[in-house]
C-alpha positions in Angstrom: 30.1 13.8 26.8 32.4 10.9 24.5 30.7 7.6 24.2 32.9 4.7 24.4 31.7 2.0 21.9 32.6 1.7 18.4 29.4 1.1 16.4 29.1 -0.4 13.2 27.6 2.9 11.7 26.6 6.2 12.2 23.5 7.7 9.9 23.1 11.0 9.9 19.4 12.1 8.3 16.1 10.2 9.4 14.2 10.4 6.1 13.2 7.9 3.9 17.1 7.0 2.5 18.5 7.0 6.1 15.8 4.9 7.5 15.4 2.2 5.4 19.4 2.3 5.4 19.2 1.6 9.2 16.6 -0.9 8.7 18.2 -3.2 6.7 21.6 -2.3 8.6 19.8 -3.5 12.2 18.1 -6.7 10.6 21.8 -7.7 9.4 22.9 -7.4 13.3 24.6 -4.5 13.2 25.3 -2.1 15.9 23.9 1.6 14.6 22.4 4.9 15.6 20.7 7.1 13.3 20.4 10.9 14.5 18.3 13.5 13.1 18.9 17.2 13.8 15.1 17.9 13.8 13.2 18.3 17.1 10.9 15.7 15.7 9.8 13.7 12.6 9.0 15.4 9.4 5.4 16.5 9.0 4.6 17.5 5.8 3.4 15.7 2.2 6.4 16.6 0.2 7.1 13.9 -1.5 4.0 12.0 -2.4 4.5 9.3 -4.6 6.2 5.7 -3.8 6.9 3.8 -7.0 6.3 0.2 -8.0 10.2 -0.7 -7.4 10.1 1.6 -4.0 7.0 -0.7 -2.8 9.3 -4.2 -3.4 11.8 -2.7 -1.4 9.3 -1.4 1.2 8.0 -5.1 1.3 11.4 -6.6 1.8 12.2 -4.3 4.8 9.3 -5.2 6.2 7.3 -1.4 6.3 5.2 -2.0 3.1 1.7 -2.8 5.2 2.0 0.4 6.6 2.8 2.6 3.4 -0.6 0.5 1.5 -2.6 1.5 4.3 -1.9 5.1 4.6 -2.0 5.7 1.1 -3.7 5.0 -1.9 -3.6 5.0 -6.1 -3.7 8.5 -7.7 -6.5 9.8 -8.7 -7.0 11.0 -12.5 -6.1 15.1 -13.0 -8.8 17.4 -13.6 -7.7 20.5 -16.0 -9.6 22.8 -15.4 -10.6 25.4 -18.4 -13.1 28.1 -16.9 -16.4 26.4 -15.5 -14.9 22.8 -17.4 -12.8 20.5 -15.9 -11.4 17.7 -18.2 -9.9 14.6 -16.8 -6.8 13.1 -17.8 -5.6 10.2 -17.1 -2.2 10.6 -15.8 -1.5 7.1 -14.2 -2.3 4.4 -16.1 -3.7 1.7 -14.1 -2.3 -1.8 -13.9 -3.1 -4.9 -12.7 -0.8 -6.9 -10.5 0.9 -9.9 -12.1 3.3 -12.7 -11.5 6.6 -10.4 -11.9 5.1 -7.0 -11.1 3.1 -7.2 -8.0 2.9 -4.0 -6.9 2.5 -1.7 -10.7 1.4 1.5 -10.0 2.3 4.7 -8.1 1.2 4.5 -4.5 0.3 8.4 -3.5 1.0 8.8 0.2 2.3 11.8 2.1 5.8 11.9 2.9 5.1 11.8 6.7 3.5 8.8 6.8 5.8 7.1 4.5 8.6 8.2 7.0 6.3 7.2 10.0 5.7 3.5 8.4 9.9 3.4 8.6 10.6 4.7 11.8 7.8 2.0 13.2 9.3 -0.6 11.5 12.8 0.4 13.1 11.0 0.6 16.4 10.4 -2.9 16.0 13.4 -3.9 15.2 14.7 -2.2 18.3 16.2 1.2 17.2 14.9 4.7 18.0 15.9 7.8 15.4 17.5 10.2 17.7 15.9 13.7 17.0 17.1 17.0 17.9 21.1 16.0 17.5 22.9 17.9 14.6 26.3 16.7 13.5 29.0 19.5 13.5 32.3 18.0 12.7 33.6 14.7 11.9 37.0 13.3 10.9 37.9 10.0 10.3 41.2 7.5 9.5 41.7 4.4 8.4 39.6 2.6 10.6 36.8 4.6 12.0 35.0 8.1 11.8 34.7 10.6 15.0 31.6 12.8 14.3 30.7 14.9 17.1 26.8 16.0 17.4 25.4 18.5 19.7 21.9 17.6 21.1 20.0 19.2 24.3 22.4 17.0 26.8 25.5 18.6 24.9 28.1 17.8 22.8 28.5 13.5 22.5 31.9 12.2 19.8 30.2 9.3 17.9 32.8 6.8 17.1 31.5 4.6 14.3 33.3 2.3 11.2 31.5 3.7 9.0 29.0 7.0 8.7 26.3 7.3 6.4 25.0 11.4 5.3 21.4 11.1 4.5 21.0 14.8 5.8 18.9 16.2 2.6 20.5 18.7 0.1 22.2 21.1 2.3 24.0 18.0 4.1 26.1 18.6 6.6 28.2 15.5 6.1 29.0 16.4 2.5 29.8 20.1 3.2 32.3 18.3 5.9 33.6 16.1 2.9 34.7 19.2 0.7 32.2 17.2 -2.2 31.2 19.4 -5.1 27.5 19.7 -5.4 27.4 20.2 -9.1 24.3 22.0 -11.2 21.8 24.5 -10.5 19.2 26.0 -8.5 16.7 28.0 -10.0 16.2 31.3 -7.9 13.4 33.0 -10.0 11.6 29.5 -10.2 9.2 28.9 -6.7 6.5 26.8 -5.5 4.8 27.6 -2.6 3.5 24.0 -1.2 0.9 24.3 1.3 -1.0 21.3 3.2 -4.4 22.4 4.3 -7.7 21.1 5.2 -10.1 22.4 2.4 -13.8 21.8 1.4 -15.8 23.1 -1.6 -13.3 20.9 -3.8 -13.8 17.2 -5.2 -12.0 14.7 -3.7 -11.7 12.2 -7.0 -9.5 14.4 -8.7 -6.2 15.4 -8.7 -7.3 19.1 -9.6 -4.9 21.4 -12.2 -5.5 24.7 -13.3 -3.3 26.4 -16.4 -1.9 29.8 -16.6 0.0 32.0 -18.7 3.6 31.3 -18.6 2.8 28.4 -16.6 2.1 29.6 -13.0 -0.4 26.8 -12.4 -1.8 26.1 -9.3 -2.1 22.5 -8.6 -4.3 20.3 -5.5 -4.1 16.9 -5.0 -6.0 15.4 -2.3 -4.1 13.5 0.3 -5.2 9.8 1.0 -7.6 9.1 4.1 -7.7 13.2 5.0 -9.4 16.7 4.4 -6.4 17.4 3.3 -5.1 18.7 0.1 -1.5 19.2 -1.1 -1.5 23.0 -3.0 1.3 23.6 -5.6 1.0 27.6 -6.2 3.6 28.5 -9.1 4.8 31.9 -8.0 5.6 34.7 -10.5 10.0 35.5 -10.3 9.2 38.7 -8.0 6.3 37.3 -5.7 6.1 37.7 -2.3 5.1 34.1 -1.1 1.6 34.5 0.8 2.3 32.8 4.7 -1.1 33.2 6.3 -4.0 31.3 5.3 -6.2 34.2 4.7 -3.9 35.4 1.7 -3.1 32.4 0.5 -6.7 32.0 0.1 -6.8 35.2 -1.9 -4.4 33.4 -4.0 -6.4 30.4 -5.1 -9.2 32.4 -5.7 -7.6 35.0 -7.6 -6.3 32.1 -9.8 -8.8 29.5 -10.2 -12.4 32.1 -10.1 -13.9 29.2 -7.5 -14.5 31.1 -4.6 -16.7 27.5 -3.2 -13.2 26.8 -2.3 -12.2 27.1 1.3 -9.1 26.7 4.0 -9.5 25.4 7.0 -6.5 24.5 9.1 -2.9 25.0 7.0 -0.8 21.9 8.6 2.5 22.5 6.7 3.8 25.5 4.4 7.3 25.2 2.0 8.5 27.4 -0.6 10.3 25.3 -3.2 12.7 26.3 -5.5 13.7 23.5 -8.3 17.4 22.4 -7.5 19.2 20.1 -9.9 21.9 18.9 -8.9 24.3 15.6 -8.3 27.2 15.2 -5.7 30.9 15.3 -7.3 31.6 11.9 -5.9 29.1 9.7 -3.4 32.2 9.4 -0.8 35.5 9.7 1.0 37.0 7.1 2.8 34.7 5.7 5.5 32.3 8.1 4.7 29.2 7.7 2.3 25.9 10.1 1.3 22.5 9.0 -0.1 19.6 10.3 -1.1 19.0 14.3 -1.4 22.6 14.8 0.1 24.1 12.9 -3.1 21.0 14.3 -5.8 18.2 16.5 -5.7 15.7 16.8 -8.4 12.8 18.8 -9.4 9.5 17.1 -8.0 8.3 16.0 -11.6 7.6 12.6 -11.9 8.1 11.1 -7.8 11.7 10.9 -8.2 13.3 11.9 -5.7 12.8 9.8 -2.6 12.0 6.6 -4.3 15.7 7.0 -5.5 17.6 7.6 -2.3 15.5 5.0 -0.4 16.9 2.4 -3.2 20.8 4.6 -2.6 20.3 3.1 1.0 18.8 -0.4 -0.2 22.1 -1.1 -2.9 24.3 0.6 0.1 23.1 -1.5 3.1 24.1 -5.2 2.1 27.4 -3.9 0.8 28.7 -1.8 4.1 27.1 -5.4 6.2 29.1 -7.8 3.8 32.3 -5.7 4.4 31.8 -5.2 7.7 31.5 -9.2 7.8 35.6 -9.8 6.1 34.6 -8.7 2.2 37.0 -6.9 0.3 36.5 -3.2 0.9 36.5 -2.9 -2.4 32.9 -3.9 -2.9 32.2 -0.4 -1.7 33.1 1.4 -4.1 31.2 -0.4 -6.4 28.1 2.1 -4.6 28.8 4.9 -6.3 29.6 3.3 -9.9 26.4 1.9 -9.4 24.0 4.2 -8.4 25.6 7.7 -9.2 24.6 7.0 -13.1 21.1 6.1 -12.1 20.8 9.3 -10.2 22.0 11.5 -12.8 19.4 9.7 -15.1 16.2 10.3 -13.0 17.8 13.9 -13.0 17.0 14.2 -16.2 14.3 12.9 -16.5 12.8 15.3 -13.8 14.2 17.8 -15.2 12.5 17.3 -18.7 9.6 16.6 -17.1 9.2 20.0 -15.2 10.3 21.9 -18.0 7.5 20.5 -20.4 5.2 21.0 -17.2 6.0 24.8 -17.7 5.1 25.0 -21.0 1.8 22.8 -19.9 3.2 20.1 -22.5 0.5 17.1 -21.7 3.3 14.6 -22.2 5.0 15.7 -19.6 2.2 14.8 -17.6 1.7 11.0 -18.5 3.5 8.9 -16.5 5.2 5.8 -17.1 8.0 2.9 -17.3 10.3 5.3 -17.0 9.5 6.8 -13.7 8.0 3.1 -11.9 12.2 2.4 -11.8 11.4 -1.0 -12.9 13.8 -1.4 -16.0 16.5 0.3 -13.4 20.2 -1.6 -14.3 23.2 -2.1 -12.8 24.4 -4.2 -16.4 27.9 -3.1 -17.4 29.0 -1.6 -13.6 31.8 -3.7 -11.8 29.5 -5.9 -10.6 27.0 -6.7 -14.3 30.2 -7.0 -16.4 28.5 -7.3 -19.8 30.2 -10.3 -21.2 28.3 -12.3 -19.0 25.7 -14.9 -19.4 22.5 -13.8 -20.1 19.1 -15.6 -20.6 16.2 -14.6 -23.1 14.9 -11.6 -20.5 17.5 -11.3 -18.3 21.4 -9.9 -17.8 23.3 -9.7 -14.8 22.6 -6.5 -13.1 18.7 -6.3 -13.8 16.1 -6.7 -11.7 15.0 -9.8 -10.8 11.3 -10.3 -11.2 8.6 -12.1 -9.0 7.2 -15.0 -10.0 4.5 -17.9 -8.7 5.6 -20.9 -7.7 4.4 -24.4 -6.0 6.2 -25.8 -3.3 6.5 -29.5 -2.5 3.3 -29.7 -0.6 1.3 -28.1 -3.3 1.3 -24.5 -1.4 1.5 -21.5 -3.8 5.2 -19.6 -2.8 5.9 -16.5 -3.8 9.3 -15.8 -5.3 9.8 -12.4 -3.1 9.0 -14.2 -0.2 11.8 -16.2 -0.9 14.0 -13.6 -0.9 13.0 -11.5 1.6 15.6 -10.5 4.1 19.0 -10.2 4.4 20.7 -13.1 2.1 21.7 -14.1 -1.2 19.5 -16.6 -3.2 20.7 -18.7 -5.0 17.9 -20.2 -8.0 18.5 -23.3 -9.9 16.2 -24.3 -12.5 16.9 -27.6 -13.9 18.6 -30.7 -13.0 22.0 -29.9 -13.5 21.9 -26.7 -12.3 20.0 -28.1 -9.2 22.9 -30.7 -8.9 25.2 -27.9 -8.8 23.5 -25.8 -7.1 24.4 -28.4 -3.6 28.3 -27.9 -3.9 28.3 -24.1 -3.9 30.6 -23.7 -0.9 29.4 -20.2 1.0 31.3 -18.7 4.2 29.9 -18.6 7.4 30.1 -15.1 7.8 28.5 -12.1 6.1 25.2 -12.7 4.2 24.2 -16.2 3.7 22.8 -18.0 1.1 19.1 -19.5 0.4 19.0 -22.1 -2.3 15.7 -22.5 -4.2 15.8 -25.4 -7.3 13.2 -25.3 -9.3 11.8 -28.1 -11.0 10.1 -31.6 -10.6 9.8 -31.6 -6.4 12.3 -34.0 -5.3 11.9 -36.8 -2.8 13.1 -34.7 0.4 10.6 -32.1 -0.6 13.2 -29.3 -1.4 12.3 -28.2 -4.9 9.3 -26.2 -6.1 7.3 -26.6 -9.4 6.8 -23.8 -12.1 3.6 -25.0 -12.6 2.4 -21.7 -14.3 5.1 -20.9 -16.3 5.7 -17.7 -14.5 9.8 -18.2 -13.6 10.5 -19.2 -17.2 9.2 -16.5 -18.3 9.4 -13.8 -16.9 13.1 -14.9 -16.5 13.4 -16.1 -19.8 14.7 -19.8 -18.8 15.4 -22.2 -22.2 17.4 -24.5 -19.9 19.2 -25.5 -17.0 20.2 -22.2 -15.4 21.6 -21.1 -12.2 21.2 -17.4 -11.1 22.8 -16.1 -7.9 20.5 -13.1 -6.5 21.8 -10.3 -4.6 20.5 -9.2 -1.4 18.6 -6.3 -2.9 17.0 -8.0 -5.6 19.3 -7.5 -8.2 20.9 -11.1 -10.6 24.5 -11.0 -9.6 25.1 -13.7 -11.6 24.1 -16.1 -14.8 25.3 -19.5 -15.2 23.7 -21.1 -18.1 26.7 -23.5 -18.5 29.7 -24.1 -16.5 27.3 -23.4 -13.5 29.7 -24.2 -10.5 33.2 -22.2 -11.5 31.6 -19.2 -12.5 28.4 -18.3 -9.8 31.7 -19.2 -7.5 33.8 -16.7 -8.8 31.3 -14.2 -9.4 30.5 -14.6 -5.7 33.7 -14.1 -4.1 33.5 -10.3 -5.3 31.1 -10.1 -2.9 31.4 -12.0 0.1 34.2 -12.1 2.9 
């Protein structure tokens, strides 16, 4: 069967990148479908840890209550050396502050992070669509004809734009002809295994050493009896499948035979691929997530880096959609491509000094939180720009406290949440200017916060703490025009009007 409508977009892949693409896609009023060639959603732990960055983006979309309450902090590893197990602190724990409200890992299994999503698209009224598998698609210069074969047959998809966020043996990118460039490490497996265990402490994320580094690893899973097993297997292993020898296993390994399976919910054998897509796109067509990188599973990586592909993707297909200059997409790929093939290597370091049981390589850090994450010197964080004492175009733009008119306490991320711009004025010139910004009608619109002494109509809030200047670094009147996914498009500390203007007209219709 053919269906008749043109939809805004198509996303192929349910995960974590393709659903919280569709999320912010459907809260912008666009027409999508997101299709999924598994029967049903995933159901395994795989990827376990959301980052600090991942969690204010999970907040923005509106699916972070669900992700807090199926999930918790890490627990510290145990290292176990014969009857001793020494703990290591491998997390760092943080307290929440002004800018960084959410600072440290949040350990949940995959499934429920994925789960938390696809409830939050239920709400906003769209339903993944399991058990269809895209087979072919071509496209021209204004749409893209995928056709996917489901149990009702085969249906032709006609959409403006298509989305692969089908994992690293995408479909959509072997359709594209992309190169997927690096390596995958044959000889190098890890059998994962979910099971119900007892005879094991549940405060520790539990590690014990061998020679040549075939560890076995057992983290316990949030709000379960559930462990996630890591089992390094030698180069010419056979991997064990059934529960009674993969029992055997542990034992053999760790000498605790207190330790006992009980039902085996999910089984994968692993084998460390690194690599990064040629190019994130042809024409109408774009990848995220494992379709455009895959990574080793050192350092919770992976995921938190395609769910932000689909975050810095989203607002830019919606403002073109809306009458922007097509080129704003391209602007995708220069500006995530570079962050993915840093996080490669950084997972890749990571699980090569895991190997040789290096304890650095076990700490974990800035680094992997994806805080300090910038887009500064892409096409749209030229680095001749205005800059304040903390800040330059392209960063992140931190949280902060501040007081509203009537003396309430206002977050600064509730300010921003949803789909718009925000456009932050702090002093009274920049507030003067901030007024005769002229914005179109269509697309994104914009939210304009001054900050400063409240003003008689009640529209300004107060920095009564301190925590906007800074955390943002603020020395004087300054206007900063915030992009829908929480990045500073722009910094006027002078000539406030002419420039936010022109900065914004790169990205609006």
């Amino acid at each position: 069967m053919s269906g008749s409508q043109v939809i805004d977009v198509l996303i192929v892949g349910a995960g974590p990148s393709g659903s919280a693409l569709a999320i912010d896609l459907v809260r912008r009023g666009l027409v999508v479908r997101i299709v999924d060639r598994s029967p049903h959603a995933f159901d395994g732990s795989r990827a376990k840890g959301v980052q600090p960055r991942s969690l204010e983006v999970l907040e923005d979309l509106g699916a972070l209550k669900d992700v807090l309450a199926g999930g918790s902090t890490y627990p510290r590893l145990g290292i176990h050396a014969g009857p001793l197990a020494v703990p290591w602190k491998m997390f760092p724990h943080k307290e929440a502050t002004s800018e960084v409200p959410y600072p440290n890992t949040w350990l949940i299994p995959q499934f429920r992070t994925d789960r938390a999503l696809h409830a939050r698209l239920g709400e906003l009224g769209l339903k993944v669509e399991f058990g269809r598998e895209l087979t072919e698609l071509t496209q021209d210069e204004d749409t893209v004809i995928a056709k996917v074969v489901g149990a009702d047959g085969v249906e032709e998809i006609v959409a403006r734009y298509l989305v692969g966020a089908d994992g690293g043996s995408s479909a959509v990118r072997k359709q594209l002809g992309i190169g997927f460039v690096g390596t995958t490490h044959e000889s190098d497996r890890m059998l994962i295994v979910d099971a119900s265990v007892t005879g094991l402490a549940r405060n520790r994320w539990h590690m014990w050493p061998g020679r040549g580094g075939r560890f076995i690893g057992a983290c316990p899973l949030p709000d379960s009896d559930v462990f996630q097993w890591m089992i390094r297997l030698a180069p010419d292993e056979d991997p064990p499948s059934e529960k009674d020898r993969i029992l055997r296993r542990i034992h053999d390994h760790t000498r605790d035979r207190r330790i006992h399976l009980h039902d085996i919910h999910w089984t994968s054998v692993f084998r460390p691929n690194i690599r990064l897509a040629e190019s994130y796109g042809r024409g109408r067509v774009f990848l995220a997530g494992d379709a455009a990188h895959v990574h080793t599973p050192a350092g919770a990586q992976g995921l938190n880096t395609g769910m932000q592909d689909g975050y810095n993707l989203g607002w830019k297909l919606g403002q073109v959609l809306a009458g922007a200059d097509p080129a704003l997409l391209t602007t995708y790929e220069a500006e995530r491509q570079p962050i993915a093939a840093g996080v490669l290597g950084l997972s890749t370091e990571k699980w090569g000094g895991i190997a040789k049981l290096d304890p650095s390589s076990m700490k974990r850090g800035k680094d992997e939180q994806q805080l300090s994450l910038t887009y500064y010197g892409g096409p749209l964080a030229p680095a001749d720009g205005m800059r304040t004492e903390t800040l330059r175009v392209g960063d992140r733009a931190p949280d902060a406290e501040l007081r509203g008119a009537d003396g309430a306490g206002v977050r600064l991320y509730d300010v921003f949440q949803g789909p718009h711009f925000t456009a932050l004025a702090h002093g009274p010139r920049a507030a003067h200017d901030l007024e005769r910004i002229e914005w179109p009608t269509t697309g994104a619109q914009l939210k304009r916060l001054a900050v400063g002494p409240a003003a008689a109509d009640g529209s300004a809030f107060s920095d009564v703490k301190d925590t906007l200047r800074r955390s943002y670094g603020l020395t004087g009147n300054t206007l900063l025009l915030i992009r829908p996914d929480g990045y500073i498009g722009h910094i006027a500390t002078s000539d406030f009007l002419t420039t936010t203007q022109s900065a914004a007209r790169t990205m609006t219709p």
